[in-house]
C-alpha positions in Angstrom: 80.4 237.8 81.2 80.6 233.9 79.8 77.7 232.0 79.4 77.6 229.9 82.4 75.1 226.7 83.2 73.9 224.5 86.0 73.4 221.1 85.8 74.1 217.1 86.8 76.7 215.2 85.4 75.7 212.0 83.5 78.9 210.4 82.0 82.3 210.7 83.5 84.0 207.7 81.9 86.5 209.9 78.8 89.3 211.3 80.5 89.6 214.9 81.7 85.4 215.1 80.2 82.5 215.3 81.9 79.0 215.1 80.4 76.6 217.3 82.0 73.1 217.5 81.2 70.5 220.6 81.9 66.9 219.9 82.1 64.6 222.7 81.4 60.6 222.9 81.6 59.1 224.6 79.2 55.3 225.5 77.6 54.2 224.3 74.1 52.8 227.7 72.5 50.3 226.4 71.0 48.6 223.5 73.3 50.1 225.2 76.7 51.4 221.6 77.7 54.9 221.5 79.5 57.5 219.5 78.8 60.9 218.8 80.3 64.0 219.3 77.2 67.1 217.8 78.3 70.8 219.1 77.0 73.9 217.4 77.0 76.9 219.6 77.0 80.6 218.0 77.0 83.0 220.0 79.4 86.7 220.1 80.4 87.4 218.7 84.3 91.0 218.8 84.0 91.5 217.4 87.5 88.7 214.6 86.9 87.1 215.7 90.4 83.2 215.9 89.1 81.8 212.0 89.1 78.3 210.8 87.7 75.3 212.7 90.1 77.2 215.9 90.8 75.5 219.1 90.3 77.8 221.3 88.8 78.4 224.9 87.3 80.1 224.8 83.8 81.0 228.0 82.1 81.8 228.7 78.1 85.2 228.8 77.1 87.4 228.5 73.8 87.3 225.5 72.1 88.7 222.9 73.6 88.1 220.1 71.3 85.5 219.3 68.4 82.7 219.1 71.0 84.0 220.9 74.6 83.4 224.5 74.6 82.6 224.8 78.2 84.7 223.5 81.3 83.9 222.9 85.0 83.6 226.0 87.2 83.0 224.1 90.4 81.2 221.3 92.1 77.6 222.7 93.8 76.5 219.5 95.2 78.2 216.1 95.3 76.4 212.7 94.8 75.1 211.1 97.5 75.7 207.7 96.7 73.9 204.4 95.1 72.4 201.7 97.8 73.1 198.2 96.7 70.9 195.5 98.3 72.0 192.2 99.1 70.7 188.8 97.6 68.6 186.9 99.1 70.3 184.1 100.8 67.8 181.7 100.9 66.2 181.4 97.5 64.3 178.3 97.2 63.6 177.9 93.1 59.9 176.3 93.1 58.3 174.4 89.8 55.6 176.0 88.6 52.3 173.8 90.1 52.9 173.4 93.6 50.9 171.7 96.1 50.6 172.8 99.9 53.0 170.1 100.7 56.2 170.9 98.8 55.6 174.5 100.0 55.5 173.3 103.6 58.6 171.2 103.1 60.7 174.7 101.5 59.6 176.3 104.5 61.0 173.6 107.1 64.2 173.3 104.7 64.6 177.1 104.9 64.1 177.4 108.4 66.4 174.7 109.3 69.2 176.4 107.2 68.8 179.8 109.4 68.7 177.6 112.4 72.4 176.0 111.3 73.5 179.4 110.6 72.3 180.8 114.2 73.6 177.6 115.9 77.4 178.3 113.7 77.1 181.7 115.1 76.5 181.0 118.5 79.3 178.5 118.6 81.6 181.4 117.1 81.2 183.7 119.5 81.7 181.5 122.7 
């Protein structure tokens, strides 16, 4: 039976290789401390399917290259994605000192600015 491993791919950027790394916990002998120890192990994708966040299953295999001796079984668990978040539209850059009445004035300028855009909107949709 080959040695196989479970783990989440970190790099997927070389063609037809994956890197897939294997976290495992483990207990200092002495002190009794755990400690998480992280592996990196290149594989084979031939069909580059797996992409960065997968958990995958990798199994050892003949020597594929100087560093791929395993290659991917199959995909477990596929990423669920990265959220992106928007800029803020209406950033105001402020000097360092301010008084009460500069931040009054950003306020009116920003509200008047989202009452253009509401008013551009409105005249859109009629």
């Amino acid at each position: 039976m080959a040695h196989t491993l479970i783990g989440t791919v970190t790099s997927d950027k070389r063609d037809k290789t994956i890197t897939v790394s294997i976290a495992n916990r483990e207990t200092h002998p002495l002190y009794r401390k755990q400690y998480t120890k992280t592996r990196k192990y290149t594989a084979h994708d031939a069909k580059n399917e797996a992409k960065v966040g997968d958990r995958v299953e990798i199994t050892m295999t003949r020597p594929v290259s100087k560093t791929k001796a395993y290659t991917l079984v199959k995909i477990i668990e596929k990423a669920r994605g990265t959220v992106e978040l928007k800029e803020d539209v209406h950033t105001i850059e402020m000097p360092e000192k301010v008084g009460a009445d500069e931040i009054a004035k950003a306020e009116k300028a920003v509200k008047a600015a989202e009452a253009e855009e509401v008013k551009e909107a409105e005249g859109e949709e009629a």
